[in-house]
Structures are given as structure tokens and as C-alpha cells.
C-alpha positions in Angstrom: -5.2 0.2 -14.5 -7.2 -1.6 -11.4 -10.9 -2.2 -11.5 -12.9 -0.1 -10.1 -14.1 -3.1 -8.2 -10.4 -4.1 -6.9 -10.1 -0.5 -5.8 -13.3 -0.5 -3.9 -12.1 -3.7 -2.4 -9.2 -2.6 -1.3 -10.9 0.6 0.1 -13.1 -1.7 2.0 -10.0 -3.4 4.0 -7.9 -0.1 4.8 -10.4 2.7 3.9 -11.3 5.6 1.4 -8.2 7.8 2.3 -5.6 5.2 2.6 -5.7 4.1 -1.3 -4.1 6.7 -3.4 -5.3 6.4 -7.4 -4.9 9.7 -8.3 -2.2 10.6 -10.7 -0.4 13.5 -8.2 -0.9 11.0 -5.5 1.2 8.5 -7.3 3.9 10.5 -8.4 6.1 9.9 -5.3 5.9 6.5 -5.6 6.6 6.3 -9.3 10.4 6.8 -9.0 13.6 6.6 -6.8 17.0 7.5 -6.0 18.7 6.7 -9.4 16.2 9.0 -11.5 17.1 7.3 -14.7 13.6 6.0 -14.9 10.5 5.5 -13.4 6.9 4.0 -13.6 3.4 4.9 -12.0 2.0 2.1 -10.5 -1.8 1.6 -10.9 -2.7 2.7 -7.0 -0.8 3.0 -4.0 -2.0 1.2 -0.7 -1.4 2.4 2.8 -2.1 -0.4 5.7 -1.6 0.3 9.2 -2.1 -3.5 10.1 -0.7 -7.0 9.4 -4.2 -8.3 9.1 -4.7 -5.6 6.3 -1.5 -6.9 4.4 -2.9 -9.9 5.1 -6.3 -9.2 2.9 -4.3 -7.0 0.8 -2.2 -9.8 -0.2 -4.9 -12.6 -0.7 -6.7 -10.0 -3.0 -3.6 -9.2 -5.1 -3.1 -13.1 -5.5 -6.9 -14.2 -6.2 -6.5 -11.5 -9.2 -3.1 -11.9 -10.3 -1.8 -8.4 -9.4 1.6 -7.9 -8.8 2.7 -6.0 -5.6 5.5 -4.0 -5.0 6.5 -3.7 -1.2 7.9 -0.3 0.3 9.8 0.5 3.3 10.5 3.5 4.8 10.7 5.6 1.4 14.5 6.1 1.0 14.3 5.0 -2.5 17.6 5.1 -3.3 17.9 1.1 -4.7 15.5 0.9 -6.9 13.5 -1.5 -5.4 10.5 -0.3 -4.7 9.7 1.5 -8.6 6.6 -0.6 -9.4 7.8 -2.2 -12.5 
């Protein structure tokens, strides 16, 4: 689970609505195309610009938080299950 503080830091780069930490929220990004398994990650961020990913990054690396990178939502490799 993120810090409250990480989440409001987060919030502060790509705003209130565009950082999902509720657990209905996360449910579609907790799984993919196999359906064997799957794993809710601890908040899902939405950034609209490569500065944000920028700041997004640098946070998640000054804190040691692992980040899984999505694409366009296929889900069908199993790449993008936040394990």
C-alpha cells in the first residue's frame, strides 16, 4: 500500500481524478488476457504528458516503488499485471 503522502504527490503532478486507489478502480488493471492469475497493484496513474512521466518516474525511483508500464490495454501478454 502507497503512502498517503506518495499518493498526494502523485495527485499533485497529474491531479485528483487521474490517480485511481480505490479497489473497483483497480480491478481492471489487476489482470489480463491469460486469467490464470492476477494482482491489484497499490494505485493506478493516468498521465497525459511526458513531463508527468517524467515526475512520475523520479518519485517512484527516490522511493523505491516499482512501476509497471501499460499500453493501450490489450492485456493479452501478461505484461502489464503489476506483479
Amino acid at each position: 500500500m502507497l503512502k498517503s503522502s506518495i499518493v498526494q504527490q502523485l495527485q499533485n503532478i497529474v491531479g485528483k481524478d487521474s490517480v485511481l486507489t480505490v479497489k473497483e478502480d483497480l480491478a481492471t488493471y489487476s489482470y489480463d488476457g491469460t486469467t490464470t492469475w492476477s494482482h491489484s497493484p497499490d494505485a493506478v496513474v493516468l498521465p497525459t504528458t511526458t513531463a508527468q512521466i517524467s515526475e512520475i518516474l523520479k518519485l517512484a525511483n527516490e522511493n523505491r516503488i516499482p512501476v509497471t508500464p501499460r499500453g493501450s490495454g490489450t492485456n493479452i501478454s501478461g505484461g502489464s499485471v503489476p506483479v
